[in-house]
C-alpha positions in Angstrom: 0.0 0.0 0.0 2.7 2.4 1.0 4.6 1.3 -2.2 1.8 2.2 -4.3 0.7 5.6 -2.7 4.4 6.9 -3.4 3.8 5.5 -7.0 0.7 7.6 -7.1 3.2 10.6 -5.6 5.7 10.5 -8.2 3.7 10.0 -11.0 1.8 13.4 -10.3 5.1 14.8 -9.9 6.1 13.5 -13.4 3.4 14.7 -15.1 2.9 18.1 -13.4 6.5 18.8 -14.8 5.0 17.6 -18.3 2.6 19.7 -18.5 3.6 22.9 -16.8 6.0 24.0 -19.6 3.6 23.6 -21.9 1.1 25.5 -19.3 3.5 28.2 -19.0 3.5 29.0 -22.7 -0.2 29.1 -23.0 -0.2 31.0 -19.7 2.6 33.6 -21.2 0.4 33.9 -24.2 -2.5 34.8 -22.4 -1.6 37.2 -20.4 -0.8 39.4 -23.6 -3.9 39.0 -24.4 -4.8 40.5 -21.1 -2.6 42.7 -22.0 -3.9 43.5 -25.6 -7.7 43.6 -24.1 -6.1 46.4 -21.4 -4.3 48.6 -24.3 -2.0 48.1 -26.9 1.6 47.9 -26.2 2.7 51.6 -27.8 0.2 53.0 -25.3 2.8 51.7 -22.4 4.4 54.1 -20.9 7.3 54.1 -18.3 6.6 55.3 -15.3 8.0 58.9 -15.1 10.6 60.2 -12.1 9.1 63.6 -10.4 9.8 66.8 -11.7 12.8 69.0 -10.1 12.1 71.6 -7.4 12.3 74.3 -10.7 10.3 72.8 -12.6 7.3 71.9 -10.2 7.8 75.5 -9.3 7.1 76.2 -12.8 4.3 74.2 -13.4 2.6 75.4 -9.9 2.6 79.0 -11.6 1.4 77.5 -14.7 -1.7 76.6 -12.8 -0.6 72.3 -13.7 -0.7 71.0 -10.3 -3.3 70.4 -8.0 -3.5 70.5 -4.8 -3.7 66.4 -4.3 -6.0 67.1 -1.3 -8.4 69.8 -2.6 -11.9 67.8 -3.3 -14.1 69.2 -5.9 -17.7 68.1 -6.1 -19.6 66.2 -8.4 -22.6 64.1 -8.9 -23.7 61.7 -6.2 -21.6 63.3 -3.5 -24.0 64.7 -0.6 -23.2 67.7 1.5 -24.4 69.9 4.4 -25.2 73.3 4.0 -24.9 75.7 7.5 -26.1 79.2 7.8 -25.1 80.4 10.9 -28.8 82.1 12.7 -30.5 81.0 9.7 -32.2 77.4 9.9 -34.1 77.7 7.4 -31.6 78.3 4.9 -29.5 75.1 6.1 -29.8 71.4 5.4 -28.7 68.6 3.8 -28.3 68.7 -0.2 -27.8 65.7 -2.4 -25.9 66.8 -5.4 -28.0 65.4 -8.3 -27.0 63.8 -11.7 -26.2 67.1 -13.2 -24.1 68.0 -11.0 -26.6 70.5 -9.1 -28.2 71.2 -6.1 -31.9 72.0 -5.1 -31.5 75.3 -2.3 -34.2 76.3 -0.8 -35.9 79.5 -1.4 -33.4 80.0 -4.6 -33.0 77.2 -6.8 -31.1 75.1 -8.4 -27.2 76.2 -7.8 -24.7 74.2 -9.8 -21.8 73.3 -7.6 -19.8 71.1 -9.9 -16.2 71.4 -9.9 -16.5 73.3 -6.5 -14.0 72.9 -3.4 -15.7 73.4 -0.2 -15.0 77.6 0.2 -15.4 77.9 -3.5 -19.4 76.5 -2.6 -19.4 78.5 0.7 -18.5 81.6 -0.8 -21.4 81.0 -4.0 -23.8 80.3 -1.3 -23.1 83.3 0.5 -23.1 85.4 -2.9 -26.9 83.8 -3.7 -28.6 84.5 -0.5 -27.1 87.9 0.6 -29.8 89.1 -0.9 -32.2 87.7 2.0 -29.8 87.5 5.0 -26.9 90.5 5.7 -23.5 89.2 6.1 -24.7 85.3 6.0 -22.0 82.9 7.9 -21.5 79.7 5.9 -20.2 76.2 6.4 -20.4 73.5 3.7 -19.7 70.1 5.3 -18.8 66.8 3.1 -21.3 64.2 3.7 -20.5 61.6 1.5 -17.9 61.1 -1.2 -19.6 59.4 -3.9 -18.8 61.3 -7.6 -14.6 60.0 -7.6 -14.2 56.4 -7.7 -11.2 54.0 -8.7 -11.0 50.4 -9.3 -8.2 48.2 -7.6 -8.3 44.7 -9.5 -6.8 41.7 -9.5 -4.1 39.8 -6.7 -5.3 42.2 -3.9 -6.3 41.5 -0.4 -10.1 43.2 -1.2 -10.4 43.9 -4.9 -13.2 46.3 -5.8 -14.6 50.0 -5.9 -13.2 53.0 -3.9 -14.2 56.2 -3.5 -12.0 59.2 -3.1 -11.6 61.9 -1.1 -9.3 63.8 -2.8 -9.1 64.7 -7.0 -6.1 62.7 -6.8 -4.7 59.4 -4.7 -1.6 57.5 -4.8 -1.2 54.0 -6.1 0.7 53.4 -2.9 -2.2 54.5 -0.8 -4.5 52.9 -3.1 -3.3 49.1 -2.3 -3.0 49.5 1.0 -6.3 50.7 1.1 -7.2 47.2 -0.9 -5.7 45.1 1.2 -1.7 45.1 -0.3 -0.9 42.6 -2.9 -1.3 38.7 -2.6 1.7 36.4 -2.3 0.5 35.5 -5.6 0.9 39.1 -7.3 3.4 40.1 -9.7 3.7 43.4 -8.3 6.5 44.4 -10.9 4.4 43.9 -13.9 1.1 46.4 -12.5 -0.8 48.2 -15.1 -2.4 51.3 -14.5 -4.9 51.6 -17.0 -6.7 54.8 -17.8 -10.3 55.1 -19.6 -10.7 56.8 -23.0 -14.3 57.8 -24.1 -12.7 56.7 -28.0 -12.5 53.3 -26.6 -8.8 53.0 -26.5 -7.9 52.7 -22.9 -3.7 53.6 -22.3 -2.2 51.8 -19.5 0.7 52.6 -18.2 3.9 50.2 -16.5 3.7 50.5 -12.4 6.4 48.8 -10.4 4.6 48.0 -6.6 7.1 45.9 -5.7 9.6 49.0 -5.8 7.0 51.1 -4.6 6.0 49.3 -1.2 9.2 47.3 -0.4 11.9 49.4 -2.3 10.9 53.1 -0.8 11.1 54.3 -4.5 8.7 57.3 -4.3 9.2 58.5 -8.0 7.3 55.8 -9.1 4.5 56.4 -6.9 2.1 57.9 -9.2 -1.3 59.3 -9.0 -4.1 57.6 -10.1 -7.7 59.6 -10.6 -10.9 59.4 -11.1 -12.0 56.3 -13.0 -8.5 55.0 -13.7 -8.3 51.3 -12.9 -5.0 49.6 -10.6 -4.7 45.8 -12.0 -2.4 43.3 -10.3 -1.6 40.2 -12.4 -0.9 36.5 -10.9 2.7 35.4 -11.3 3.1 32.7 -14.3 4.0 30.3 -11.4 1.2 31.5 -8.9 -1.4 29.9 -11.9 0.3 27.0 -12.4 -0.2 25.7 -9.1 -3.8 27.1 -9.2 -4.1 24.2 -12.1 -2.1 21.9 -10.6 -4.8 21.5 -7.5 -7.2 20.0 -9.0 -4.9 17.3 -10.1 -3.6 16.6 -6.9 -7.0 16.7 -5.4 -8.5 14.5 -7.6 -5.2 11.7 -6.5 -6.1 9.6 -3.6 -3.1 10.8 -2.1 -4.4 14.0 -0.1 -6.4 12.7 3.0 -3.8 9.7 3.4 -0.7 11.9 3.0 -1.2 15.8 3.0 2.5 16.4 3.7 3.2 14.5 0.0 1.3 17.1 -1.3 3.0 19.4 0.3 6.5 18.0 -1.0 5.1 18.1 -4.6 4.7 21.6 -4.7 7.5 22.1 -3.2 9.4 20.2 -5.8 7.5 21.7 -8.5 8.1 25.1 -7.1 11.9 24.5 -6.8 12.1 23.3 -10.5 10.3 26.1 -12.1 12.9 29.0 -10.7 
């Protein structure tokens, strides 16, 4: 009996090895399709260093940054309108699908685009005509108009809303969990939405990012952009490979054989 079950052991050893070079090719192949179905290859760009003290000085007077934290509002988001003596010109305001809002005693006020003060200081503009020298507070209720997506070999893949225009890919993962043992964190793809239907995606290196302290490479992603993790070549193999051993009488009687097998297999394949 014992003869036979390491038979059964080695024979799955045998033919994992058979067929995993021929799984890596297909697997190789597929993911540039993946890659193909994310954005062609020319549309790949390197991720780029940050700019030098001059030139972000440059670009800041250029009006080409901003502010990472500043929030501007859209549709979906909810907020809180406070007039200070003036109850009845406060409440809660959902900001509708056109990016507006529905104020009492005035209207519908567009507050698209709008930071917090920019909002306070419309509102104040609007009903001056009804209360002298009104005192306003605009309080975010819900962030709901920015969303990214965070894909693939992450703890909790998914939706997330932001609370900023901007957020980094570093802040982003962790946010998701951090990558899998079974990500290829040096292969990312940041992949960017076109309304044409040709999506660009650009190269990120997590692995540098998290574990290597490089900061330059710790872009921004914004609204709508999607962060995808690929699965290691080997990672999917043994996702394959499971079945197979499962399927050999081999795993109640001897889980540590198992074990060894994919240990063996693991060993061979670096």
């Amino acid at each position: 009996m014992e003869t036979e079950r390491k038979f059964k052991f080695f024979g799955l050893v045998v033919l994992a090895l058979l067929l995993s070079a021929n799984l890596s090719a297909n697997l190789a192949r597929a993911e540039d399709e993946e890659l193909k179905v994310i954005g062609p290859a020319s549309d790949i760009d390197s991720a780029q260093p940050s700019p030098t003290t001059a030139q972000a000085k440059t670009a800041l007077n250029n009006n080409k940054y901003i502010d990472p934290l500043k929030y501007t509002l859209g549709a979906d988001d909810v907020i809180e309108i406070t007039v200070m003596r003036h109850s009845e010109f406060s409440g809660v305001y959902p900001v509708n699908q056109e990016g507006k809002i529905q104020y009492k005693f005035v209207g519908d006020i567009d507050v698209t685009g709008l930071t917090k003060a920019e909002l306070e200081q419309k509102i104040k503009e609007v009903i001056s005509t009804y209360v002298v020298n009104p005192e306003i507070n605009v309080t975010i209720l819900e962030y709901k108009s920015k969303v990214i997506y965070i894909l693939g070999e992450v703890g909790q893949p998914g939706k997330y809303y932001m609370k900023s225009d901007s957020v980094s890919v570093r802040e982003a993962v962790v946010n998701a969990g951090l990558p899998t043992l079974a990500a290829a964190m040096r292969r990312c793809r940041l992949i960017t939405p076109d309304k044409t239907g040709n999506a660009k995606t650009k190269s990120v290196d997590l692995y540098s990012v998290l574990y290597g302290g490089n900061l330059q490479l710790n872009i921004d992603m914004h609204p709508g952009e999607v962060l995808y993790v690929p699965a290691t070549v080997m990672a999917k193999i043994v996702r394959v490979i499971n079945p197979i051993t499962s399927a050999v009488g081999i795993t109640t009687s001897g889980p540590s054989d198992v074990s060894a097998a994919k240990s063996a297999l693991t060993t061979l394949a670096k």
